[in-house]
mmCIF entry with sequence, helices, sheets and N, C-alpha, C, O atoms, coordinates in Angstrom:
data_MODEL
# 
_entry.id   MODEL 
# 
_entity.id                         1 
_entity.type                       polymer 
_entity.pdbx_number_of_molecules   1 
# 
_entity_poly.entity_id                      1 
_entity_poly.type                           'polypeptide(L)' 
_entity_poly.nstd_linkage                   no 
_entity_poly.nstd_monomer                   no 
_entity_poly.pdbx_seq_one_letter_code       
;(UNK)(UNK)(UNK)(UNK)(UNK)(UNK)(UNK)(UNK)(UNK)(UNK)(UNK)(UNK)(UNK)(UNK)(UNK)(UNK)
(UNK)(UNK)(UNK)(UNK)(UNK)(UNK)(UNK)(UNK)(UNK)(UNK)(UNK)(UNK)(UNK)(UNK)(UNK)(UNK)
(UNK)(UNK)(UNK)(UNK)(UNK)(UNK)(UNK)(UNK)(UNK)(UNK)
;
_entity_poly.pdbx_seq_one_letter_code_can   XXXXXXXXXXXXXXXXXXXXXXXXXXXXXXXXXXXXXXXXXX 
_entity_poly.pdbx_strand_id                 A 
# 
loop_
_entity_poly_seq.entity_id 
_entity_poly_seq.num 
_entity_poly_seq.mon_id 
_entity_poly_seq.hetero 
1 1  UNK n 
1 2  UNK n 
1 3  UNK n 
1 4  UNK n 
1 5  UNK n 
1 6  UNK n 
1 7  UNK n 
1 8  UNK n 
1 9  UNK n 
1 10 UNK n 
1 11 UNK n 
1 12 UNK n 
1 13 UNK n 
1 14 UNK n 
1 15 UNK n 
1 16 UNK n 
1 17 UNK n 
1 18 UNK n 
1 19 UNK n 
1 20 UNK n 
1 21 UNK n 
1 22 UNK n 
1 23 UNK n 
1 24 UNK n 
1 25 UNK n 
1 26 UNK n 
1 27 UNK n 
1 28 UNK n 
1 29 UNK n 
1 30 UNK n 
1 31 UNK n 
1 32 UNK n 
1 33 UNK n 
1 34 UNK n 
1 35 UNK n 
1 36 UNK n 
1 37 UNK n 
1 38 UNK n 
1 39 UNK n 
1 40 UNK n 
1 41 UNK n 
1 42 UNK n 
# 
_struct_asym.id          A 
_struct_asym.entity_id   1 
# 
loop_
_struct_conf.conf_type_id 
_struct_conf.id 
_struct_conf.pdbx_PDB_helix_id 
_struct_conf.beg_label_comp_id 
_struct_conf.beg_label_asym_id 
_struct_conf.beg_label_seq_id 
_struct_conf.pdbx_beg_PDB_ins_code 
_struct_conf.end_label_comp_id 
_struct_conf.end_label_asym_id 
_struct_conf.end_label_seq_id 
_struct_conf.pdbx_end_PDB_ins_code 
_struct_conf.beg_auth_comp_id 
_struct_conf.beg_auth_asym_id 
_struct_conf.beg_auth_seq_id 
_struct_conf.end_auth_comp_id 
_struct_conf.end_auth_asym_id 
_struct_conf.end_auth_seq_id 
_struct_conf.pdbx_PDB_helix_class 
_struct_conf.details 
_struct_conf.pdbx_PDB_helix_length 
HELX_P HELX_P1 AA1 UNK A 7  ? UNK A 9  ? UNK A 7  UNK A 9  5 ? 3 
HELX_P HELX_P2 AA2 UNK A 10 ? UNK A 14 ? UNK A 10 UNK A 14 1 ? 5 
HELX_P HELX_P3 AA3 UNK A 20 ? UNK A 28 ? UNK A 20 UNK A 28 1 ? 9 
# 
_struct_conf_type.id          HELX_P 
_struct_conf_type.criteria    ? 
_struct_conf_type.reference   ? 
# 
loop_
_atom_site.group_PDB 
_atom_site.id 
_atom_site.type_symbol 
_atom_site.label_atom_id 
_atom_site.label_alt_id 
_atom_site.label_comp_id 
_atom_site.label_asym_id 
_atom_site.label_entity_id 
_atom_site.label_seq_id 
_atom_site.pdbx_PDB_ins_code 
_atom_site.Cartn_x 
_atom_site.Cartn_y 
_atom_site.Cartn_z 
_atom_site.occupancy 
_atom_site.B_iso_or_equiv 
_atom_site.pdbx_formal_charge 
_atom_site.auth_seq_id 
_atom_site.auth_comp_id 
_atom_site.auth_asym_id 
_atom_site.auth_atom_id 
_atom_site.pdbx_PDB_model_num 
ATOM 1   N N  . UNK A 1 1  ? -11.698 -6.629  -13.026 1.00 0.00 ? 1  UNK A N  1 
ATOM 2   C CA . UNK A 1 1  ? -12.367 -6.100  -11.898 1.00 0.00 ? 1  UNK A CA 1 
ATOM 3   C C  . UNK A 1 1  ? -12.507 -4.604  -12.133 1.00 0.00 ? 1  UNK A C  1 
ATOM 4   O O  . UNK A 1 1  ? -11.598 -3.890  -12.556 1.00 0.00 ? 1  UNK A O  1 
ATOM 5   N N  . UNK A 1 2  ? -13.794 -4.181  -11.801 1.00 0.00 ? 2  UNK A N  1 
ATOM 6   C CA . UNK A 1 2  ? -13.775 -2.425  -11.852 1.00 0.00 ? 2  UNK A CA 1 
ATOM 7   C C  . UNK A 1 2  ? -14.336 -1.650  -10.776 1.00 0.00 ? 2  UNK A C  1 
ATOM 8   O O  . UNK A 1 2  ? -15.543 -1.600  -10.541 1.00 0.00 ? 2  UNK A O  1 
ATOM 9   N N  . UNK A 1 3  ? -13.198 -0.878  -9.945  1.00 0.00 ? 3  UNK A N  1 
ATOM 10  C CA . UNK A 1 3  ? -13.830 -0.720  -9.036  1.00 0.00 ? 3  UNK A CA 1 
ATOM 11  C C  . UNK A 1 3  ? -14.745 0.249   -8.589  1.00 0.00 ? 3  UNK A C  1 
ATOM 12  O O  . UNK A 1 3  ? -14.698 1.049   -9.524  1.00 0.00 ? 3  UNK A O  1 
ATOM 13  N N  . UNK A 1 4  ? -15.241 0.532   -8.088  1.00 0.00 ? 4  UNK A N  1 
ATOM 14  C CA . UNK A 1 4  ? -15.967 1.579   -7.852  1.00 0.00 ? 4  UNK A CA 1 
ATOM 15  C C  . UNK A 1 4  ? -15.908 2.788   -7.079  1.00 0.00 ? 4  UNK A C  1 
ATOM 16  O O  . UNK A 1 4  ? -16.047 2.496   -5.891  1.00 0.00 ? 4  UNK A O  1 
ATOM 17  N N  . UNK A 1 5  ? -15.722 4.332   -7.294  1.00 0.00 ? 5  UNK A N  1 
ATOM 18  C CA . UNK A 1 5  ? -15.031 5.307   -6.603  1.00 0.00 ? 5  UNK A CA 1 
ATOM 19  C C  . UNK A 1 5  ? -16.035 6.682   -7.476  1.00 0.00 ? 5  UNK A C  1 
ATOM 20  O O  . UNK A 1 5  ? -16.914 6.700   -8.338  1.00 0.00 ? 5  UNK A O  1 
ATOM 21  N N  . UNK A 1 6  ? -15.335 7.647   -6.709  1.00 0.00 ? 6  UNK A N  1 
ATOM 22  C CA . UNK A 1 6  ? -15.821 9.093   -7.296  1.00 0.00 ? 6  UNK A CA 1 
ATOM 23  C C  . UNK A 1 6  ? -15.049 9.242   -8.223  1.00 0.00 ? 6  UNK A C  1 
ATOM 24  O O  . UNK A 1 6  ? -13.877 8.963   -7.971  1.00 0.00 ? 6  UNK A O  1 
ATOM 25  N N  . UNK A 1 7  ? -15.406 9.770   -9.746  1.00 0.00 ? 7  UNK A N  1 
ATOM 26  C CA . UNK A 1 7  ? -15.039 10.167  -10.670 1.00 0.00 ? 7  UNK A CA 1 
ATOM 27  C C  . UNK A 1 7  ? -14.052 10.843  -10.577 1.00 0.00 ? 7  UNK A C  1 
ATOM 28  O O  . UNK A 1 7  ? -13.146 10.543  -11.355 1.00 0.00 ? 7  UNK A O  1 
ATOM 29  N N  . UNK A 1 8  ? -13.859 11.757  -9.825  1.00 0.00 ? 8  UNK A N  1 
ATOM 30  C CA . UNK A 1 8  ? -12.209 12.469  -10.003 1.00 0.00 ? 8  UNK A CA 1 
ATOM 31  C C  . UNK A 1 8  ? -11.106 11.278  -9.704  1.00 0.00 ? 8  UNK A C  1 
ATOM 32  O O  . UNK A 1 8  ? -9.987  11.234  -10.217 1.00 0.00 ? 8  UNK A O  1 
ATOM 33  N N  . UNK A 1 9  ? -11.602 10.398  -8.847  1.00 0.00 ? 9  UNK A N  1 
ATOM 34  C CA . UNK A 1 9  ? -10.534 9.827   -8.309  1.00 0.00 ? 9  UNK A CA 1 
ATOM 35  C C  . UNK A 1 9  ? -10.161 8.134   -9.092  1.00 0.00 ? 9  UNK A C  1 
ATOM 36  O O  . UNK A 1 9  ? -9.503  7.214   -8.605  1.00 0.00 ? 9  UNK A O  1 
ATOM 37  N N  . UNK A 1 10 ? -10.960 8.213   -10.616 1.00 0.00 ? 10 UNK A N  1 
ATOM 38  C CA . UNK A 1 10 ? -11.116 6.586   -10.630 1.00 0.00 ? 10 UNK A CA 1 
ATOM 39  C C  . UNK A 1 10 ? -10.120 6.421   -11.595 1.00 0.00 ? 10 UNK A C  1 
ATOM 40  O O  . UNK A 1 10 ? -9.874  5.232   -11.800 1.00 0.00 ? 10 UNK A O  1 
ATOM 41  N N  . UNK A 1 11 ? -9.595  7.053   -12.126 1.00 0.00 ? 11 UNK A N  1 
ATOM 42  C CA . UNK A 1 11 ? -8.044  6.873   -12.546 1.00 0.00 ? 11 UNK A CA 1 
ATOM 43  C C  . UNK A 1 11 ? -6.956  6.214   -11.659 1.00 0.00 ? 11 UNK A C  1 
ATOM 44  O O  . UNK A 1 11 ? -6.370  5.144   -11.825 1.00 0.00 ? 11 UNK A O  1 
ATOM 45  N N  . UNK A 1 12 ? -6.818  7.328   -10.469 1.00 0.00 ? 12 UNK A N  1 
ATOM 46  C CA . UNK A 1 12 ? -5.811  6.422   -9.640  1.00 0.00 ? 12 UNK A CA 1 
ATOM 47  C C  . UNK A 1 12 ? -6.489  5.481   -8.912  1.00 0.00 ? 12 UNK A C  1 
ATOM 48  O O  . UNK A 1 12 ? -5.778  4.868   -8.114  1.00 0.00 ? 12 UNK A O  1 
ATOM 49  N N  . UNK A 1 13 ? -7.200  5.295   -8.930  1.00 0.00 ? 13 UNK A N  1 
ATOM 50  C CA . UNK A 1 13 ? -7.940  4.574   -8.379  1.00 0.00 ? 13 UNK A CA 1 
ATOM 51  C C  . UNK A 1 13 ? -7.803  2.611   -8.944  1.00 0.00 ? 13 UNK A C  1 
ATOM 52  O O  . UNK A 1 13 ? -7.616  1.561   -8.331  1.00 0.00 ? 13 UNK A O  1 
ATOM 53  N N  . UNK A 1 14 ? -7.974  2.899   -10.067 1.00 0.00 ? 14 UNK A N  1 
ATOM 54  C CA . UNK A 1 14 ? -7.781  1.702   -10.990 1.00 0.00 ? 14 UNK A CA 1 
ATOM 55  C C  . UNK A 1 14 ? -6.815  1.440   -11.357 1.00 0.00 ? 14 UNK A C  1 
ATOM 56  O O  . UNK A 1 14 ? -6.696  0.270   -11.722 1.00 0.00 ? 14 UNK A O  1 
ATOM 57  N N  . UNK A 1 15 ? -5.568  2.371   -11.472 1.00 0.00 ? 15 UNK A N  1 
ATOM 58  C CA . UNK A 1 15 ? -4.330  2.218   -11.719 1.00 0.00 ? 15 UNK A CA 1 
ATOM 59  C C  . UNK A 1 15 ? -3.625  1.656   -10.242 1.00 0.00 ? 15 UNK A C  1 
ATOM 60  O O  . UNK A 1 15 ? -2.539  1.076   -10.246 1.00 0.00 ? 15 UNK A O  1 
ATOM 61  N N  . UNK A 1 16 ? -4.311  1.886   -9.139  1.00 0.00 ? 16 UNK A N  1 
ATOM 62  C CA . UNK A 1 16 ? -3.751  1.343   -7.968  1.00 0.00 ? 16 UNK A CA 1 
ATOM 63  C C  . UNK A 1 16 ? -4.711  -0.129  -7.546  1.00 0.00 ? 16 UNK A C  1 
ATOM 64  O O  . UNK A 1 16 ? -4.507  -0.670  -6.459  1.00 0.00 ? 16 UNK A O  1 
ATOM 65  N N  . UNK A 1 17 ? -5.411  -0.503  -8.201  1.00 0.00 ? 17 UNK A N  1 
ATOM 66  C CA . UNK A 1 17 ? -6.045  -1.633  -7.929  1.00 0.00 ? 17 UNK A CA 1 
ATOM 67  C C  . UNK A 1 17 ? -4.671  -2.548  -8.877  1.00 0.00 ? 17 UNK A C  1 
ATOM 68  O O  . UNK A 1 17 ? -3.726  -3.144  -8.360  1.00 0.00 ? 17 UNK A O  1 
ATOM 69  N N  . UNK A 1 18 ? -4.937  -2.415  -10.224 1.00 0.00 ? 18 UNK A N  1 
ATOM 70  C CA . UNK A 1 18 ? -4.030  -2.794  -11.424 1.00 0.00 ? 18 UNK A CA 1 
ATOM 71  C C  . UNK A 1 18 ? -2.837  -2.986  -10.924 1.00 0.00 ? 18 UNK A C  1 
ATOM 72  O O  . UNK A 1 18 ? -2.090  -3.814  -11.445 1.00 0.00 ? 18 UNK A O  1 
ATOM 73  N N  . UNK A 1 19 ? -2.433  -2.215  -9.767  1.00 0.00 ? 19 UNK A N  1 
ATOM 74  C CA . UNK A 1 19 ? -0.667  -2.400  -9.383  1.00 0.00 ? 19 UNK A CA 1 
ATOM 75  C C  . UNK A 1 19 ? -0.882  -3.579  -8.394  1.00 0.00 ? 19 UNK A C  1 
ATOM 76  O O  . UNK A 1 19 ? -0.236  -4.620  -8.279  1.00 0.00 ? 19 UNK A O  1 
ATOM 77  N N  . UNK A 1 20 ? -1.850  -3.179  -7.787  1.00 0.00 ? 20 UNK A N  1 
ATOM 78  C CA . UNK A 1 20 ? -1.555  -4.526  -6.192  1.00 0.00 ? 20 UNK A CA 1 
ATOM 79  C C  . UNK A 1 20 ? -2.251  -5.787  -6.965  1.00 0.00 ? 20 UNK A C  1 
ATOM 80  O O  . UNK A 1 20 ? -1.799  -6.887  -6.647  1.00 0.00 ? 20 UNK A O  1 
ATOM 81  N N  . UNK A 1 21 ? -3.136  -5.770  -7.791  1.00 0.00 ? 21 UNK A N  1 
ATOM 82  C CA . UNK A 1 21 ? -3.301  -7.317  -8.050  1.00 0.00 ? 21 UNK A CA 1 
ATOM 83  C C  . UNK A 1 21 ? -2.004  -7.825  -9.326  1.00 0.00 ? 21 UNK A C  1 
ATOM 84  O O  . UNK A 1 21 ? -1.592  -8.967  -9.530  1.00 0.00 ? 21 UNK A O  1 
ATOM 85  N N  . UNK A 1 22 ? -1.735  -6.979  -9.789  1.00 0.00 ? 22 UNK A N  1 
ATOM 86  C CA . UNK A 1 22 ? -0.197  -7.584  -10.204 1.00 0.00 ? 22 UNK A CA 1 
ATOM 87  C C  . UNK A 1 22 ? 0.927   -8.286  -9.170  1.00 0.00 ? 22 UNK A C  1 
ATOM 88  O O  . UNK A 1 22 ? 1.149   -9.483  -8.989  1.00 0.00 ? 22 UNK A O  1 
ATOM 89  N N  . UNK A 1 23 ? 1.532   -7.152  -8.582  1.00 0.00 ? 23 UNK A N  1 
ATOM 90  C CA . UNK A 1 23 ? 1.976   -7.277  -7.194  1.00 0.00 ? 23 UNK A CA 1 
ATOM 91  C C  . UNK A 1 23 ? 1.847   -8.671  -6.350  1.00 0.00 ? 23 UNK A C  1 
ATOM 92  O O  . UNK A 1 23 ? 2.690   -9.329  -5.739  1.00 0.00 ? 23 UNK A O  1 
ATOM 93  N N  . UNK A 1 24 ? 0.775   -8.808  -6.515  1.00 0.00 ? 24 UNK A N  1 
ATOM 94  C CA . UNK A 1 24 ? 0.007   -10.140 -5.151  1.00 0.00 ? 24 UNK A CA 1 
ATOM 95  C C  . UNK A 1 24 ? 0.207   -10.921 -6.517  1.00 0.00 ? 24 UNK A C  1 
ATOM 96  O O  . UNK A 1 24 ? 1.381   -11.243 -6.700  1.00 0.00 ? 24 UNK A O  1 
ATOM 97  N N  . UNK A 1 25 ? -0.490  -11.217 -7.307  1.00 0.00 ? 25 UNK A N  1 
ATOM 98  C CA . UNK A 1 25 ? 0.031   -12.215 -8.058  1.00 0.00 ? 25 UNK A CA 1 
ATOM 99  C C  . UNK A 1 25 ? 1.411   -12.809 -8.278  1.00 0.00 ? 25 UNK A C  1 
ATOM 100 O O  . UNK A 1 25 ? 1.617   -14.013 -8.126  1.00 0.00 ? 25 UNK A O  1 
ATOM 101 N N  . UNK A 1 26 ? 2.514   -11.796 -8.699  1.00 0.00 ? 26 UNK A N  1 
ATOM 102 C CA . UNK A 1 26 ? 3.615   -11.930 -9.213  1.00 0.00 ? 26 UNK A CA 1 
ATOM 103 C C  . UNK A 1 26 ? 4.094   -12.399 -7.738  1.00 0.00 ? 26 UNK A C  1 
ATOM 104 O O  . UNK A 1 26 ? 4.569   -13.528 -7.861  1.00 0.00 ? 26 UNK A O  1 
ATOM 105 N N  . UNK A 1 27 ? 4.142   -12.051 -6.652  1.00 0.00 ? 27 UNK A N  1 
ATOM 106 C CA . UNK A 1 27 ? 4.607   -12.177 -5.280  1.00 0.00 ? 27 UNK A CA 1 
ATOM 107 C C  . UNK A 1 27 ? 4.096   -13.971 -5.262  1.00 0.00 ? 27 UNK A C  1 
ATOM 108 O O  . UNK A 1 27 ? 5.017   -14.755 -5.037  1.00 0.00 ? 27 UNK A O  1 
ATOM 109 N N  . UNK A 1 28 ? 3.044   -14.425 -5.433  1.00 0.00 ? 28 UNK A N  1 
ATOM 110 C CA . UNK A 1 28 ? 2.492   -15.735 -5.867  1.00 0.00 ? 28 UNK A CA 1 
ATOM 111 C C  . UNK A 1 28 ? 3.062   -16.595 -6.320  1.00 0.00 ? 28 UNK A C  1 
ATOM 112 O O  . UNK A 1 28 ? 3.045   -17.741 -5.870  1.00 0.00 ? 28 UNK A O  1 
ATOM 113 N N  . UNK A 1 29 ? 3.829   -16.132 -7.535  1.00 0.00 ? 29 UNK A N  1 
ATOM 114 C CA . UNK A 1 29 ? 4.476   -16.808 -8.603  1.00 0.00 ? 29 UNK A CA 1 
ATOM 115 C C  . UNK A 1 29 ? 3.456   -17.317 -9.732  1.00 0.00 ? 29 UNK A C  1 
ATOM 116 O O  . UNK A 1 29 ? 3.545   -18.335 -10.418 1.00 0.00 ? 29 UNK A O  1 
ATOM 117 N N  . UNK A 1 30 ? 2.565   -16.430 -9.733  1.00 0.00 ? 30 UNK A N  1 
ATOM 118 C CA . UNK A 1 30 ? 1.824   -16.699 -10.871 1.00 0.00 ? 30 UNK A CA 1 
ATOM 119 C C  . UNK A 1 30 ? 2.125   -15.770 -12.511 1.00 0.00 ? 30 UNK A C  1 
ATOM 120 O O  . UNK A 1 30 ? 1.990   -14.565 -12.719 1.00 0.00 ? 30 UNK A O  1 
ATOM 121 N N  . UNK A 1 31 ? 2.536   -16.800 -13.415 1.00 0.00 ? 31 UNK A N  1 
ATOM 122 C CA . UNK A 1 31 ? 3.023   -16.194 -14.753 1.00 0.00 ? 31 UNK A CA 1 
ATOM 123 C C  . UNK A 1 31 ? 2.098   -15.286 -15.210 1.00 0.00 ? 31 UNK A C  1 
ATOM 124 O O  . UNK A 1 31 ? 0.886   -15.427 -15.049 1.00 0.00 ? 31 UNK A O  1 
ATOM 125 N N  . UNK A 1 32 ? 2.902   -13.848 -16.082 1.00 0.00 ? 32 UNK A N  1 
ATOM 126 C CA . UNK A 1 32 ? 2.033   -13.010 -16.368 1.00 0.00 ? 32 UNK A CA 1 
ATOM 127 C C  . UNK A 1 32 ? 1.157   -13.272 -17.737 1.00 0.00 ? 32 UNK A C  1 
ATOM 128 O O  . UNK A 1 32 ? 1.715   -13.105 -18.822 1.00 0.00 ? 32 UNK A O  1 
ATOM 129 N N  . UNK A 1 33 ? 0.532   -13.459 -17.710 1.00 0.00 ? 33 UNK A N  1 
ATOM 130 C CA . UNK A 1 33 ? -0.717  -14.104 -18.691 1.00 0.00 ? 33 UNK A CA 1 
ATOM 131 C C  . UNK A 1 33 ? -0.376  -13.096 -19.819 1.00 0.00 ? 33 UNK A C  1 
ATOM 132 O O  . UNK A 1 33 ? -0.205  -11.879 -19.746 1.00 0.00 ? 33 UNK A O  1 
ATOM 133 N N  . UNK A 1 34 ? -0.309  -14.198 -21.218 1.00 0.00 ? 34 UNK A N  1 
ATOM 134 C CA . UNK A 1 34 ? -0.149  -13.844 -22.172 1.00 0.00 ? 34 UNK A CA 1 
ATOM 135 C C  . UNK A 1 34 ? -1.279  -14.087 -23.557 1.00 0.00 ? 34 UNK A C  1 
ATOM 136 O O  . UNK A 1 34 ? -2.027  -15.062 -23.620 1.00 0.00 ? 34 UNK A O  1 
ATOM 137 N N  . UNK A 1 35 ? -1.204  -12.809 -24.793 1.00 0.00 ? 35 UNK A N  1 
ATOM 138 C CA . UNK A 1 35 ? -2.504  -13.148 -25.275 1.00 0.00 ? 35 UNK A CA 1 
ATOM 139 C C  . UNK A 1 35 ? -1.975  -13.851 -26.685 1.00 0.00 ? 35 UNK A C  1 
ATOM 140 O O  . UNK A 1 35 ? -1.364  -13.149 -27.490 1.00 0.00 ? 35 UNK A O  1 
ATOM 141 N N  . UNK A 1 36 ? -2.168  -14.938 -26.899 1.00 0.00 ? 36 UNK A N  1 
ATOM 142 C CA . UNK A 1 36 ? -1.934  -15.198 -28.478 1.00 0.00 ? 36 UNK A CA 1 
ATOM 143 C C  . UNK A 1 36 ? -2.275  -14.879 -29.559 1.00 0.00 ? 36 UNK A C  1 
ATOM 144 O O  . UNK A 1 36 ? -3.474  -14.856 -29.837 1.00 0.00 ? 36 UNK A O  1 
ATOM 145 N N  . UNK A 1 37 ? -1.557  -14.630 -30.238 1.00 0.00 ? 37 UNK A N  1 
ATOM 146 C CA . UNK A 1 37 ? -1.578  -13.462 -31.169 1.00 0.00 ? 37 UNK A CA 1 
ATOM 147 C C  . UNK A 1 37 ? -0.855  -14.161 -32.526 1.00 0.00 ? 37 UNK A C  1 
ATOM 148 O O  . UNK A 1 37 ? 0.358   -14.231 -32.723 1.00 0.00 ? 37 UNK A O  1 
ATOM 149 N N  . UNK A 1 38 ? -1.592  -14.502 -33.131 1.00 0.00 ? 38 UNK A N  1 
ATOM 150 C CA . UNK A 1 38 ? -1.455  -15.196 -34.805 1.00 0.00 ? 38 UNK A CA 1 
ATOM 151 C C  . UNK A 1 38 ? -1.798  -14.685 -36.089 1.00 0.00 ? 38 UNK A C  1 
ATOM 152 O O  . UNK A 1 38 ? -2.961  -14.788 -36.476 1.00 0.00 ? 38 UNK A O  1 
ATOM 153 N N  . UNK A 1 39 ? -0.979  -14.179 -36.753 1.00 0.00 ? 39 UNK A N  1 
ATOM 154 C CA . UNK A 1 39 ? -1.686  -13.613 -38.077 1.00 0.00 ? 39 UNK A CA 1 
ATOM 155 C C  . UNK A 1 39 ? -2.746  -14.300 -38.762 1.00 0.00 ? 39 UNK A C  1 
ATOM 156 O O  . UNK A 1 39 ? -3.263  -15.398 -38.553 1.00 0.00 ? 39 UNK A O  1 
ATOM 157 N N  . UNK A 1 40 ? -2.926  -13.543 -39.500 1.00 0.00 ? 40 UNK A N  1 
ATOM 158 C CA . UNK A 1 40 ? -4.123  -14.486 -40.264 1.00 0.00 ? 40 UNK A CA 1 
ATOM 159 C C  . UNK A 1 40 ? -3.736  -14.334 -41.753 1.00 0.00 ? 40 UNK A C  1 
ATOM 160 O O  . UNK A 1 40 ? -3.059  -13.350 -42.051 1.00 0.00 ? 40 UNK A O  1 
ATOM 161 N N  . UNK A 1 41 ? -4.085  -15.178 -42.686 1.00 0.00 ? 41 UNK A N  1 
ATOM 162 C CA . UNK A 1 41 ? -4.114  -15.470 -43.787 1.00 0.00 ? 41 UNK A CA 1 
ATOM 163 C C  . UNK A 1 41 ? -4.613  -15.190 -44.542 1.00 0.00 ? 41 UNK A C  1 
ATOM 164 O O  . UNK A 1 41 ? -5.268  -16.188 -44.841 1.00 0.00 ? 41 UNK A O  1 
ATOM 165 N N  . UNK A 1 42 ? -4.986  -13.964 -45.621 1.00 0.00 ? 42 UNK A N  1 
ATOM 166 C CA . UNK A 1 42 ? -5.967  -13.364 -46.565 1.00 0.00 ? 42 UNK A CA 1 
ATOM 167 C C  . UNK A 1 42 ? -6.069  -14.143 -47.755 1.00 0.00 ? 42 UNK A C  1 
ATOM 168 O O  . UNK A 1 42 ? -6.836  -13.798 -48.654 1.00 0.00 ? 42 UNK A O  1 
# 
């Protein structure tokens, strides 16, 4: 999600979106999504 704000402010801005939909999720009990990650073979 990206939200939309005035440029000075879209740092905290996104860093405080990023906290509450963690937050509300984890409060959920929804697992924190993980990325798989496999070497590869040359």
């Amino acid at each position: 999600m990206r939200p939309y704000t005035n440029h000075d402010h879209y740092r905290q801005v996104c860093l405080g979106t990023q906290r509450a939909v963690v937050s509300t999720f984890a409060a959920a009990g929804y697992p924190v999504p993980e990325a798989p990650i496999a070497p590869r073979n040359r």
